[in-house]
N, C-alpha and C positions, 0 to 999 in steps of 0.2 A: 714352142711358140707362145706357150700360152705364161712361159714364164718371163719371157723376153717382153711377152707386153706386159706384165705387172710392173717390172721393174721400169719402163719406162714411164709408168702412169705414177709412180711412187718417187722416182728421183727428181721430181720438178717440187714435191710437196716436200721431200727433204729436205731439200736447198731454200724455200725458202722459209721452214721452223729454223733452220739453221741462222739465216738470216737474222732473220726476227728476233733469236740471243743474242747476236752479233749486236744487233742495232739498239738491244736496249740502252737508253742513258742513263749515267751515274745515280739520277736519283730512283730509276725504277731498281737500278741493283741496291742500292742501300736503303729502299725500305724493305724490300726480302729481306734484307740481313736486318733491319731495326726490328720488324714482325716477329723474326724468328728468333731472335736471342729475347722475347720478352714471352714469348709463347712456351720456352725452353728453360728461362730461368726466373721468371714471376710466381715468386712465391705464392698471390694471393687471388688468381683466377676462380678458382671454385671459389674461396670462402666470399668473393666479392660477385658472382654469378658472372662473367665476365665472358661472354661470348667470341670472343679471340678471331674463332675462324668467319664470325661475320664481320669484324671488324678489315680484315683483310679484303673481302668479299665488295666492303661499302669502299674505300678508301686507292686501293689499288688503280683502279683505273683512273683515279683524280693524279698520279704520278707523270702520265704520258704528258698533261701539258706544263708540267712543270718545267720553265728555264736558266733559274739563277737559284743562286743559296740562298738568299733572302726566303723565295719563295717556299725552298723547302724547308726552311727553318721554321716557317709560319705553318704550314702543312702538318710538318712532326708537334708542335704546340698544339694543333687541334687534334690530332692521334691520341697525344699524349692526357687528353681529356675522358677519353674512353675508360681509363684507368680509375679517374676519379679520385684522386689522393694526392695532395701534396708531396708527398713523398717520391714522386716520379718525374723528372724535368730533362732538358738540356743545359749542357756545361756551356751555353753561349746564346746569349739574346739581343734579340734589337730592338732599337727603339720605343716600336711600337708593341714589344712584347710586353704583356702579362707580366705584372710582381706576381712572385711568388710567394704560396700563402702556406703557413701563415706569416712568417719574417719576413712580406713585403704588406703585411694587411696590418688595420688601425684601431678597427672595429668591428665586432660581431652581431651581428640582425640575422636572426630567426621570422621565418611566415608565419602567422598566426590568425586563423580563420580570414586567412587570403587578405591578411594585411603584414608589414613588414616594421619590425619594429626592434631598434639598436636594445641589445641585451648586454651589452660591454663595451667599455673602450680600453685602449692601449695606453697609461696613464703617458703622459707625457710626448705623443705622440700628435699628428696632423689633427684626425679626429677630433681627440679630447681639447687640443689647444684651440681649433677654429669656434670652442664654442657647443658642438653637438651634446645629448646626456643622454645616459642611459635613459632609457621608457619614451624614448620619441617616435611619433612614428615617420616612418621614411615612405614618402610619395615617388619621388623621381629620382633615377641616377642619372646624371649630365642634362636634365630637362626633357629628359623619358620616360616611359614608363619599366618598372621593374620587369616584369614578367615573359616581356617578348623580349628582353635582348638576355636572360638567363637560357634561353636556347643555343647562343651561341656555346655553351660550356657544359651545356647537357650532353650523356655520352648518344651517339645514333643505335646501337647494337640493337638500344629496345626504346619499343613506343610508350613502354610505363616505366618511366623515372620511377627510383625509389627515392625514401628520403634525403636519402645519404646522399645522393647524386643533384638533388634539388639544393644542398645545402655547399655544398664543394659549388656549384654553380654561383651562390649568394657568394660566398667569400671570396671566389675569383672574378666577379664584378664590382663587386666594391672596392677589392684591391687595387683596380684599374692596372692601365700602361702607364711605362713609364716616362714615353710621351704625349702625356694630356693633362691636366687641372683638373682636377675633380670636382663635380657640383651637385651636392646631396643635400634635397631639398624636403624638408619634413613639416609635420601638421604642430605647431605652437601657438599657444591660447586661440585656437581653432584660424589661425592665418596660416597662410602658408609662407614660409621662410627657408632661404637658400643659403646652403653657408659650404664653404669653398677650402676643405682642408688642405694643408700642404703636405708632402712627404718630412719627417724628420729622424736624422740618421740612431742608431744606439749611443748611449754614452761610452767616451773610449776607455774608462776605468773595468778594469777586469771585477773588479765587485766593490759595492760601497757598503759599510756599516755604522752603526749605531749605536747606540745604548736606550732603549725605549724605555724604562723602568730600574730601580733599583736590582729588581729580579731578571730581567730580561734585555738577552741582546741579541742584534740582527743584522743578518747578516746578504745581504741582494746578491744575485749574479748576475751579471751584463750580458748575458748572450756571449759565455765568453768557454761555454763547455768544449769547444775544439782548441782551445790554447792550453798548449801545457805550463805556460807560464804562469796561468791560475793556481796550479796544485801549490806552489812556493806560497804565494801568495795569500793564498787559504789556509796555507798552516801557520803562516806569522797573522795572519786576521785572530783564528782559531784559540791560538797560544795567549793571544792578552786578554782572552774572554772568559776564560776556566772559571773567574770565579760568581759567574753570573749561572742561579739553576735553571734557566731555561731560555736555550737558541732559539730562534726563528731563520728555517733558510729560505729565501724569497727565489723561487723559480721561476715565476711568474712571469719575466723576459728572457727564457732561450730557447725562441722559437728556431733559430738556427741548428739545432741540433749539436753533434760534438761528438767526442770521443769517449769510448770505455775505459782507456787508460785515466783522464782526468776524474772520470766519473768513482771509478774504484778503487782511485786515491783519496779522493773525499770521504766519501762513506769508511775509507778503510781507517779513520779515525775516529770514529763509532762503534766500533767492537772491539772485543779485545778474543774473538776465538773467529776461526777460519766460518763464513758464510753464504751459501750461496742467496743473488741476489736476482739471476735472471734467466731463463731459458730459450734456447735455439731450438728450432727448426727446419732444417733444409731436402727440398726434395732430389732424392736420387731419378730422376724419372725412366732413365736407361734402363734401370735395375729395378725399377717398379718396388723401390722402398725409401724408407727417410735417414737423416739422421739426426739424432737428438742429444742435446746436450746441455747441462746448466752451468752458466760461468758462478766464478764463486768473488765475492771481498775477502782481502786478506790484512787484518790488521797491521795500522802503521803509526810509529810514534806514536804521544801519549792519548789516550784514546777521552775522550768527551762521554762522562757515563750521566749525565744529568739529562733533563727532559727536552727534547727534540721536537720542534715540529717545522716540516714541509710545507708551504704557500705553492700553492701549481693554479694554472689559470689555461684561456683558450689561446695563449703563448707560450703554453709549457708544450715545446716540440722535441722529438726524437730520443735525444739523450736524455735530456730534463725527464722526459719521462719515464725514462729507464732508470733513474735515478729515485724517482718516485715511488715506483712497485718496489725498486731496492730496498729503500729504506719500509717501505711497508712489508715486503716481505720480511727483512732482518728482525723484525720488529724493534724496528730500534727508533721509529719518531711517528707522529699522529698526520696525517696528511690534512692540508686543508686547503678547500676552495674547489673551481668547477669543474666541470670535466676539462679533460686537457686537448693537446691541438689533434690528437686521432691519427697521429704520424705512423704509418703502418710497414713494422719491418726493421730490416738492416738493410741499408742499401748497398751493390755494388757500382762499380762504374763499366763503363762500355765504350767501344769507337767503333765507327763506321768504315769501314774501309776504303769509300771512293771518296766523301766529302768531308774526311777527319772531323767529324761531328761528335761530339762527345755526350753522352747520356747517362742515366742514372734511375734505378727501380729497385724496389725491394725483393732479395733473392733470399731471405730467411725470415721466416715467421717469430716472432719473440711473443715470450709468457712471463707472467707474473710466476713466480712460481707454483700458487695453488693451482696454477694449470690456465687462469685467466686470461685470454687475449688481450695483451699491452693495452691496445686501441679502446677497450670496452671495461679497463679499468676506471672507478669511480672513486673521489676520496672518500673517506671515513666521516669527516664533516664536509658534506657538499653545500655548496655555497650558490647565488646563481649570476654574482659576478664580483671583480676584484675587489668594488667598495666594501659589499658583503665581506668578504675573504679578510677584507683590512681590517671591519671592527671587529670579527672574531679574534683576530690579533690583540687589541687594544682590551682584549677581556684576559688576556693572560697575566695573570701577575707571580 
């Protein structure tokens, strides 16, 4: 008897947890799966203190009212905040989405005793063209105040922002959407003035140069380190320069990142013996161990042995700066300028399985070779912004 009534006090509660899997919708199954492939294979939880299981804890039950992909697209972009790093995004945005930073941002502002003041711009960009300069300070963004609407970008997990989290916050509201007008309104000869940058795209040249000096010549990249059609390019650049002793290579715009192959084509005309340039990290977590690895340069064609140096800025993203520690670790060029965009990782890609949403996180840790984390690499001459960076240039001779 006394088994016959459990089992009928237990089969009404079965049926409906039963239920209740049955009825979840598309989007409560695809953030379990978005949660758990970042929980599974994000390289930088610990090193970033990132509380994972409370983000689950805060965010989950905001899925039950979700009812179109719009909605969850906008949902995973505030997820995807917890993380704090450009380096983490979706393969698909709307309207009203967030630029991505830093290859949709224009200008850099740092807080500085609870005031906010541009420490950079992106030469040739919305910012520097409408007008704004370095050392302004910035009062309102869209006729706001700063400080309450950097909540929107702040992670929830924890009630004490670091600064790093404070700063990821600044760059992704000035960034703005990419449907609105920007209105960035600063303190000049003590009036207040509004000035209204526009977005403006990269130049479509794979790289431009120069001849600065009798001794020196220069060589930019366009944000153009995911094209392999650079590498061609860079050695006919490369080839009519020989006889100039010292290059400049302008990193300073690829904030898009790029590829290793293009990257260790380049450099691999700067050595002339086998180099490693950069080291991997990746967690086994199954197996409660790592693996470790350093990729190497391997010389090509005629090799460039005269004096080298590097231009990086807070657009030198991903690759660019894999390209950075390269060339500093090979020792084979003097880096110059400020820290760079803090791009954390290698990334992989991801899909959802019910709303084919595509995403992207970093799943290997990368090092300088003396063991330094990419991210927390600093040049040799730091600088604390591109003008800076260009008249150390113009001292080269």
């Amino acid at each position: 008897m006394k088994i016959k009534l459990l089992t009928k006090l237990f089969l009404p509660i079965l049926l409906f947890a039963g239920n209740t899997i049955l009825a979840q919708t598309k989007y409560q199954k695809d953030f379990i799966e978005f949660w758990t492939d970042i929980n599974n294979h994000y390289a930088y939880l610990n090193q970033q203190n990132i509380y994972w299981d409370k983000v689950k804890e805060i965010y989950e039950p905001q899925t039950k009212e979700i009812t179109n992909d719009d909605e969850f697209i906008q949902f995973l972009e505030t997820v995807l905040n917890e993380l704090y790093n450009g380096h983490s995004s979706l393969n698909t945005n709307l309207n009203t989405s967030n630029r991505l930073i830093p290859s949709g941002s224009d200008l850099y502002i740092e807080k500085t005793d609870n005031k906010y003041f541009i420490k950079d711009l992106r030469k040739g960009f919305g910012a520097d063209l409408s007008g704004l300069k370095i050392g302004m300070e910035v009062i309102l963004f869209n006729g706001k105040p700063i400080d309450e609407q950097l909540k929107k970008f702040l992670p929830k997990f924890t009630v004490n922002p670091s600064s790093k989290m404070y700063q990821y916050a600044i760059d992704m509201l000035f960034a703005g959407t990419h449907d609105a007008k920007r209105e960035i309104t600063v303190i000049e000869n003590r009036k207040e003035k509004t000035f209204y940058p526009l977005t403006y795209g990269n130049r479509d040249e794979l790289l431009y140069q120069k001849v600065l000096n009798k001794n020196t010549a220069y060589i930019k990249i366009n944000n153009s380190l995911g094209n392999n059609n650079l590498i061609a390019e860079f050695d006919k650049t490369l080839d009519s320069l020989f006889q100039y002793k010292n290059l400049i290579i302008d990193l300073t715009e690829t904030p898009g990142g790029g590829n290793s192959t293009v990257a260790r084509a380049i450099m691999g005309r700067f050595t002339d013996k086998l180099l490693p340039y950069q080291t991997h990290e990746f967690d086994e977590k199954e197996y409660q161990t790592k693996r470790h690895w350093t990729e190497y340069v391997t010389p090509r064609k005629d090799i460039y042995k005269q004096n080298v140096y590097i231009i990086v800025g807070h657009w030198t993203g991903s690759m660019g700066e894999g390209m950075a520690i390269g060339f500093d670790g090979m020792k084979k060029a003097k880096i110059i300028g400020t820290q760079m965009a803090g791009l954390i990782g290698a990334v992989s890609n991801f899909q959802l399985s019910e709303t084919k949403i595509g995403f992207q996180f970093p799943t290997e840790r990368l090092y300088h070779i003396n063991g330094i984390p990419r991210e927390n690499f600093m040049p040799e001459t730091l600088t604390q912004n591109i003008e800076q960076s260009m008249l150390k240039v113009k001292e080269i001779k």
